[in-house]
N, C-alpha and C positions, 0 to 999 in steps of 0.2 A: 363415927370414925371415917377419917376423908381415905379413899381411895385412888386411884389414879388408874386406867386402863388404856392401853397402848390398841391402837388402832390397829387393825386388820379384819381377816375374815371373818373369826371369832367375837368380835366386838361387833362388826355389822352385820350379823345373823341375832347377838341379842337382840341388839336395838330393832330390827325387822320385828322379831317375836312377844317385843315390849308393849306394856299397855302406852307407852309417848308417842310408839306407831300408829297405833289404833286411834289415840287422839288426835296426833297430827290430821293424817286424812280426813277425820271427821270435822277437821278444824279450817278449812278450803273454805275461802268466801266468807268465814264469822270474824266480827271481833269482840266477843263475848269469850270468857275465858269455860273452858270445856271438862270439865271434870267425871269418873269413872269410880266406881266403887262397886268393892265385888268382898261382901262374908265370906271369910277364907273357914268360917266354923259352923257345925251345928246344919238344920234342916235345910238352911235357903244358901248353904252352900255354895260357891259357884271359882273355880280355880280354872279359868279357859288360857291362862300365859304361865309357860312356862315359869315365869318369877314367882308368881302367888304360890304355887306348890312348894316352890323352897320355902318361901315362908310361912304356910302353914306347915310344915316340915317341922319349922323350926320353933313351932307354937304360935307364930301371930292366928289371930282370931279376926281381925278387920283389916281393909287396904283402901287407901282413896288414892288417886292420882290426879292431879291439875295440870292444865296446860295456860299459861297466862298467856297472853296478847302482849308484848310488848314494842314500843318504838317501831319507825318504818324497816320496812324489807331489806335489808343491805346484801352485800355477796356472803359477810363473815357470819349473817344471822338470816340469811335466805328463808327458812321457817315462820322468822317474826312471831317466837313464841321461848318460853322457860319453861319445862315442865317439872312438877312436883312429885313427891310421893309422900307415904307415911302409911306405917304399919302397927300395928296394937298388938299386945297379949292381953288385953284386957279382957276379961267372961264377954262382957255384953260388947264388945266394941269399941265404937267412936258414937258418942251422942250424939245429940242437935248441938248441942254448948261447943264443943271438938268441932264439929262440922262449920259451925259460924266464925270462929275466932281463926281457923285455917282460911278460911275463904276475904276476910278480913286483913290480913296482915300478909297475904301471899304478892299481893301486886305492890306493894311498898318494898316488899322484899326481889321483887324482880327487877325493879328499877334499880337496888342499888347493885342486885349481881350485875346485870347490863352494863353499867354506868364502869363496876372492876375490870368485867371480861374486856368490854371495850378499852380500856386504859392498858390492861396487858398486853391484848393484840397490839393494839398501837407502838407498845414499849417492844413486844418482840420482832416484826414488821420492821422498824428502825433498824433492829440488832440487824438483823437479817442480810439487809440493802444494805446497811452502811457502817456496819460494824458495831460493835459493843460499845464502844465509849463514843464514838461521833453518834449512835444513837442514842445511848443517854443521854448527852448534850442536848442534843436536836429534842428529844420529849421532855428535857424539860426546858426548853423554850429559848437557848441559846442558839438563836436562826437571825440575828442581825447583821446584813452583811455589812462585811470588814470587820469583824469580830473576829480577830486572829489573835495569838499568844504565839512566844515565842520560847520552842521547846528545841532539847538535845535529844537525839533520836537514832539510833541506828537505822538507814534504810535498803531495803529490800528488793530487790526489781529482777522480776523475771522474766521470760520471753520464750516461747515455743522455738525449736529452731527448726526454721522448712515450713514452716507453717503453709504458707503462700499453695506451696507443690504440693502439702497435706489438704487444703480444703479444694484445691483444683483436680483431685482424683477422689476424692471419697465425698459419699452424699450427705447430703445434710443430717440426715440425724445421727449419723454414723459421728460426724464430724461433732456434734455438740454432745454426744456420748463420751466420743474423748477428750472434750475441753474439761466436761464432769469430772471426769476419772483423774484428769493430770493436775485441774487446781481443787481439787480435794486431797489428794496426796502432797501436794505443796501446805495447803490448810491446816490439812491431819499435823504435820512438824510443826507449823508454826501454835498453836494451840497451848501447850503445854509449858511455852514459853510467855504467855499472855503479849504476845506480838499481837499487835493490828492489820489487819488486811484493811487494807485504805478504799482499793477497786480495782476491780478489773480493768486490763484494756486491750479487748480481743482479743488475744493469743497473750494476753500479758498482763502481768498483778504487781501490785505496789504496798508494801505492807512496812512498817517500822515495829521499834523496838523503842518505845521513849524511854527515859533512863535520868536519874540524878547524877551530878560530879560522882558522887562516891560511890556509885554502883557503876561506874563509868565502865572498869575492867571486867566484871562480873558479866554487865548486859552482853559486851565485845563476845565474850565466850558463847555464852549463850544463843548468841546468834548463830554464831559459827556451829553449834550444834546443832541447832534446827537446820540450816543447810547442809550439812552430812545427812541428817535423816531425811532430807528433804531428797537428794540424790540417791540414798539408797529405796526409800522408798517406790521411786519411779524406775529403776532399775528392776524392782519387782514385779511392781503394775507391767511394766513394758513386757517381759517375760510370758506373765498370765498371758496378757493380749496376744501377746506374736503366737500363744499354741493357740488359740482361739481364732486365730487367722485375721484380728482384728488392726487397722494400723497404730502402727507408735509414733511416740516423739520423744524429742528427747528436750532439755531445757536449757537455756544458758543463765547463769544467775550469779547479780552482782551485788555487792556488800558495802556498803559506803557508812561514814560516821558524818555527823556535821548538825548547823543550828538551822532548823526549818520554821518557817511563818503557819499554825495548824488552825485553823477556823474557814469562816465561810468565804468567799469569795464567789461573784459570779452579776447577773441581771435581777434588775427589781424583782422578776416573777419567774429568776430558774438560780436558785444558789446549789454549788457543791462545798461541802466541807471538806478540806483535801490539806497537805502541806503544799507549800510553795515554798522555792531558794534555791541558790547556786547548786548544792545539794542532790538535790531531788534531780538538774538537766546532767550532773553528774554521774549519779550511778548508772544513770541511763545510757553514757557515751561509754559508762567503763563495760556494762553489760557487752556492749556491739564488740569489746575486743574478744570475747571465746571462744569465737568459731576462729577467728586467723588466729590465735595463738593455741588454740586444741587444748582449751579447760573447758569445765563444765562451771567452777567457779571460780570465780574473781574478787578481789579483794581494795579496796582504796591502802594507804601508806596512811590514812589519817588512822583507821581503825586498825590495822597490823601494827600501829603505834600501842595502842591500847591493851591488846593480846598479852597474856602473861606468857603462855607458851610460844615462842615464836614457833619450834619444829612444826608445827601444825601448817605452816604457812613457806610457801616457796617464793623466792623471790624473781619476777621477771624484767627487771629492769624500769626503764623512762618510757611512755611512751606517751602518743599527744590523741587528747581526745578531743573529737568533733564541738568547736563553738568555744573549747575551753584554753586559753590565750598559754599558760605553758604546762610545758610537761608534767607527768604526774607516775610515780613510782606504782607499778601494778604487783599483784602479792594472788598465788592462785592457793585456793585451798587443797590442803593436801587428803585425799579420800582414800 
């Protein structure tokens, strides 16, 4: 039966009290694979870890434990080793025959855990850094630059407001505490909408919502619901922090629709996967209007096109955004 155990104190006080501890250390300087066996029954008894007594508890009569050797030292396998167990209710044990066919077929079997574990880290590392689907992309091997497709996307852009006067009084880690705190609660909204966080950029995230023609009206909503919860939720965060005596921010955050270029782009030896388009230098001019017009969010006239409800959406007139040749109808969400 596969298991799964969540890391904390409890898990690193077993693992200290384990016989993989015991092997480990002993395991310094060999590459010979290191194995431990202790009769959990009978005269030559011997139960010195915590685990063997559950399991003679539980009836096991024998226990061996292996540490394999595997592959060079990495950060993700610092150890450079897999360790095994196995337990009997058998009267006599594990024979010689049990004992050779383990010792046999454990280092074939390490290699291909290795070869998985490694493939997962790799696969989650990607998520991590560069999102869910530009890291699937990227693992599985679409890393050629100019490999772009061209996708309809709701996009997303946010921006600390004060930022500048917020990391010019508070110290650094004070300051990258609150960057935690404010794009995790932006993250936390966007999540459930299977929105993409694109990246960061320093006080600021870029994230879409790609979408087919006929989920066109659908996605529009949707979005617009992740930024309501996206503002309440910082309204909260903010709250906790200010009794904690901790500083706040607040967010300005703009909502644009349109056709984006999504693949790699960049130098022989540094690509980003990212969107590129008119688009993308858009939302970003409609963002800089929320501080002078006093929203927290802002809306394009492409995507308030889209909206089934208009009430949701107020409308502020024409105005002209930076680099963008004319006017453009602004729409602030209503919270």
């Amino acid at each position: 039966m596969r298991r799964a155990r969540e890391r904390g104190h409890t898990y690193e006080q077993d693992l200290r009290d384990s016989p993989y501890s015991y092997l480990r250390d002993a395991a310094h300087g060999q590459d010979r694979p290191l194995r431990l066996r202790r009769r959990l029954a009978g005269d030559g008894a011997k139960r010195d870890f915590p685990v063997l007594e559950e399991l003679a508890m539980a009836g096991a009569t024998d226990y061996v434990a292996e540490l394999i050797p595997v592959g060079m030292v990495t950060e993700a396998f610092p150890d450079n080793a897999i360790g095994f167990s196995f337990a009997t209710d058998h009267a006599g044990g594990f024979d010689e025959d049990d004992l050779r066919l383990i010792s046999a077929v454990l280092p074939a079997v390490s290699l291909a855990i290795m070869s998985d574990a490694e493939h997962t880290i790799a696969g989650g590392l990607l998520a991590a850094y560069l999102g869910s689907d530009v890291g699937r992309r990227v693992h599985g091997g679409v890393v050629e630059r100019g490999s772009v497709e061209s996708i309809r996307a709701v996009l997303w852009y946010a921006d600390i407001r004060g930022f500048t006067q917020i990391a010019d009084t508070a110290p650094g880690p004070v300051l990258i505490e609150m960057l935690d705190d404010v794009f995790e609660t932006l993250a936390a909204a966007l999540r459930p909408y299977n929105a993409q966080v694109l990246k960061f950029l320093g006080d600021g995230m870029l994230a879409s919502f790609p979408f087919a023609d006929e989920a066109r009206a659908q996605t529009c909503g949707r979005a617009l619901d992740a930024a309501a919860e996206a503002m309440h939720g910082l309204e909260r965060l903010n709250a906790g922090r200010e009794r904690l005596g901790k500083p706040t921010a607040g967010v300005d955050l703009a909502l644009h629709l349109g056709e984006v270029l999504y693949g790699n782009v960049g130098a022989v030896d540094r690509l980003d996967f990212t969107v590129i388009g008119p688009a993308v230098n858009e939302v970003a001019r409609i963002e800089t209007l929320c501080e002078p017009l006093g929203r927290k969010v802002l809306v394009s006239a492409a995507l308030a096109a889209a909206i089934t409800d208009k009430t949701r959406l107020e409308p502020l007139g024409a105005h002209v955004l930076r680099g963008v040749r004319e006017t453009k109808e602004i729409f602030a969400l209503r919270l």
